[in-house]
N, C-alpha and C positions, 0 to 999 in steps of 0.2 A: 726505666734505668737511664738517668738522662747522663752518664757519662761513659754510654757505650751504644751511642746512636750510631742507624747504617747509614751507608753514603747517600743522597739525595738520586732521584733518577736522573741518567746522563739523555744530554740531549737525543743521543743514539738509542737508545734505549726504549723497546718494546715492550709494555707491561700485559702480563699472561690475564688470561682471565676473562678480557671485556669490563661487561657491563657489571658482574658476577662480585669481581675483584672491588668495584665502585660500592656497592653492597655492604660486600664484607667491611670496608672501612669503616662503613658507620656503626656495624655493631661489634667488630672483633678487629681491629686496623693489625695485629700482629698477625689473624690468618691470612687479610689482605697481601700482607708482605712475603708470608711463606708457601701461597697457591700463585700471587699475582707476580712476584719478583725472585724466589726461587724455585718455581716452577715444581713444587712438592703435590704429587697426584694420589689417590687414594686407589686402591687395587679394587679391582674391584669384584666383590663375592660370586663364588661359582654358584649358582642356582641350579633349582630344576628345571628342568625344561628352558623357554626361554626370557632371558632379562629381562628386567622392568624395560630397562636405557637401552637393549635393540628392540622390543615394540613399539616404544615412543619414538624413536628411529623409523622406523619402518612408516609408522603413521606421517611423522612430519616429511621424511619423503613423497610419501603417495600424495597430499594433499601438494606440495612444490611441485607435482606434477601434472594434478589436475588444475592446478591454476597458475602451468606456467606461460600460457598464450595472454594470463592479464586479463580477464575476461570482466565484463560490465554487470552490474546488476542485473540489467534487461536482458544482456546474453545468458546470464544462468538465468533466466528467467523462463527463455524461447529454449531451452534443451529438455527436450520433452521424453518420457522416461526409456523409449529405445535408446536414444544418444546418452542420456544420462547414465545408466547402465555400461553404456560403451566405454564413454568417457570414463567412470569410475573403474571398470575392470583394468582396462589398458592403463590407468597410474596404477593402478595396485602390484598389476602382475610384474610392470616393470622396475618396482619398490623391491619387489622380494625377488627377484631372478636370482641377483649376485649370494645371497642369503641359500638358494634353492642350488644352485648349479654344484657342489660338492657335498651334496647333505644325504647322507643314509636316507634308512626308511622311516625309521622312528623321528627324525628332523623335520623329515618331507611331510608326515604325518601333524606333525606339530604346525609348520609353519602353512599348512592348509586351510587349520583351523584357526590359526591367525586372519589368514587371507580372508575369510567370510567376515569373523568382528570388524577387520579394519575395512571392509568394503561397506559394512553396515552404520561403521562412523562417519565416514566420509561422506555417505549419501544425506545424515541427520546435520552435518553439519554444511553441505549443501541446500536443506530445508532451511535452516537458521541465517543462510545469508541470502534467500530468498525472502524472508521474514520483516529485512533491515528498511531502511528506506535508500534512498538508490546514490549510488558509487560505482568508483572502477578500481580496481583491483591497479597499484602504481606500481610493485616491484612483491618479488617473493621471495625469501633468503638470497640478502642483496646482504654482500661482504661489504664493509668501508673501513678505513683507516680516519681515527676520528683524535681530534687532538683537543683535550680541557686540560685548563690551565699550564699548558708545557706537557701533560701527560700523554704519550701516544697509546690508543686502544685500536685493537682488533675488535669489530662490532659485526655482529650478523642478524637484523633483522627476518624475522619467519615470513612479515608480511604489512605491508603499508599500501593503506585506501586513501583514495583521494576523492573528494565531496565535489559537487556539480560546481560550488564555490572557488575552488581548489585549495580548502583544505585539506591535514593529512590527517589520516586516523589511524596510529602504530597496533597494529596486534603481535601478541606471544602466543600461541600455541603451547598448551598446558596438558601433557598427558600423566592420567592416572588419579590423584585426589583431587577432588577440585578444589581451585583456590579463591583465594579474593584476595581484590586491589588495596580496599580498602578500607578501616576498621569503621566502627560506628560513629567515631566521632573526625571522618572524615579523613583520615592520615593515612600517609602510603603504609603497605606491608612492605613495600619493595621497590626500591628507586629505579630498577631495571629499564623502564621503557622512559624513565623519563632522562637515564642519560641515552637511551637512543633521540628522545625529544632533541635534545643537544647535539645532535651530529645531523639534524635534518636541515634540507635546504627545504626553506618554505614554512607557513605556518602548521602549525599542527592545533585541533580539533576537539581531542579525545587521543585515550591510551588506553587498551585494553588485552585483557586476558582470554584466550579462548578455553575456556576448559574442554576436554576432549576426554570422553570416559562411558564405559558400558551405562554408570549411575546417571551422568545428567551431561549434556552439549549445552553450552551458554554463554553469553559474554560478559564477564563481570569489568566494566570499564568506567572511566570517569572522561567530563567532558562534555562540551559546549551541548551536548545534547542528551547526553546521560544521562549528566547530574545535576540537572537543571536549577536545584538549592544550593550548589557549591558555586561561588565565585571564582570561572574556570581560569581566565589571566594571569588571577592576582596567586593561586594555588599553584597553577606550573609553573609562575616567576619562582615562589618560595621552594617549588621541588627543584627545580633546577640551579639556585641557590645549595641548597645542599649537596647537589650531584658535584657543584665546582669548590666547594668547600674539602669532600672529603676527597676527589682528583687533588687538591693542591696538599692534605696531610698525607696521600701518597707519593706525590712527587719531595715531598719534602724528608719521606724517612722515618717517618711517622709510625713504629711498631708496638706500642702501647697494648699492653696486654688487660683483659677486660676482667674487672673483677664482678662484674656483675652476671656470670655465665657459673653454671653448678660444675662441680667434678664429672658429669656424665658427659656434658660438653664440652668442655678442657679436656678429654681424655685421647680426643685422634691427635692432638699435636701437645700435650702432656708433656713426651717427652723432650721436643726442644723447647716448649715454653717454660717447664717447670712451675708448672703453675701452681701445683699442691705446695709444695716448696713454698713457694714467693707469697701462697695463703695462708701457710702457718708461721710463715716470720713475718707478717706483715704488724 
């Protein structure tokens, strides 16, 4: 509806969201607008027992704690399984304390048998960066204020390695299905880590996904050493091209509602999109 465009982002102006919001633009720019710019949140479903989104919590804590000293390849290499044990228990238990300290017996009972899965992940994916070839762990959920094209983000990296080289290699931490980066014919699922790419000082490597899950630990990433048939350069130049592309259709106001999404997914914002509506007069 181009004669009832929102105002453009003010230079003051914090856009909600992250990297999440940079996403949503390129496939739905109207959710972008109404998660990223009025800050509309989703409630979220009472379940049994405990959430999806506080065990993946729980997990991405314990692991920011097991590797918040930074620690080198060779260092988890030389923790040998007393310390490693150690090391794992002590992030886990202090992962779930705040979780623990007000909880009945049914909770306590619950988040016990938490404590064992997620001590059992943490160790596999300990194995797996044992696995790598050799790096140091550069930052672990490192907050920055990151600015594309005029747009200002809140960004929160999980975790960034840096190579003997000093390049950087961004991971995400991925609980519960496992995902992937990239489809078969080479294209991102997700531009996520490549506008953290854009907020890095320093080159970067690789981008990668950690999946974290009882089904499989792995790292689905692209990059200078991954993806050895992909053309690494010339592919983050163009991801990151798009990262500043749709940064600038959010800074500009940009709420274009997507006709290419079915009525099952038009239905959480249905009602301020109107989108059945705007499908059947189209």
């Amino acid at each position: 509806m181009s004669d009832d465009r929102v105002p453009a982002v003010r230079p003051d102006e914090v856009v909600a969201g992250g990297a999440i919001t940079i996403q949503r633009q390129s496939s739905d720019p109207f959710a972008a607008f109404v998660h990223g710019r009025l800050g509309v949140r989703r409630l979220t479903a009472i379940t049994t027992g405990l959430a999806p989104n506080i065990r993946g919590n729980l997990i991405h804590d314990a692991l920011h704690r097991l590797y918040a000293a930074k620690p080198s390849s060779a260092d988890i290499a030389d923790w040998d399984r007393e310390e490693l044990a150690r090391r794992i228990n002590d992030a886990v238990t202090r992962a779930f304390l705040p979780f623990e300290r007000h909880a009945d017996a049914t909770l306590r009972q619950l988040l016990s048998l938490e404590k064992t899965r997620t001590q059992s992940l943490l160790k596999k994916v300990v194995e797996l960066d044992r696995s790598r070839e050799a790096f140091s762990i550069d930052n672990v959920e490192n907050a920055v204020t990151a600015e594309i094209e005029g747009l200002r983000l809140m960004l929160r990296f999980d975790r960034v390695d840096r190579l003997p080289d000093g390049e950087l290699i961004i991971l995400d931490y991925k609980t519960g299905k496992p995902k992937q980066l990239l489809d078969r014919n080479k294209n991102l699922h997700d531009i996520q880590l490549v506008v953290y790419s854009c907020a890095m000082q320093g080159p970067v490597a690789g981008i990668g996904l950690v999946n974290i899950d009882s089904r499989a630990i792995d790292i689905d990433a692209a990059g200078r050493t991954f993806t050895p048939d992909l053309d690494w350069d010339d592919a983050l130049s163009r991801w990151r091209q798009q990262v500043h592309a749709a940064a600038r259709q959010v800074a500009n106001g940009d709420i274009r509602i997507s006709a290419l999404q079915n009525n099952q997914a038009a239905r959480p914002l249905g009602l301020l999109s109107r989108y059945r509506e705007l499908v059947r007069d189209a």
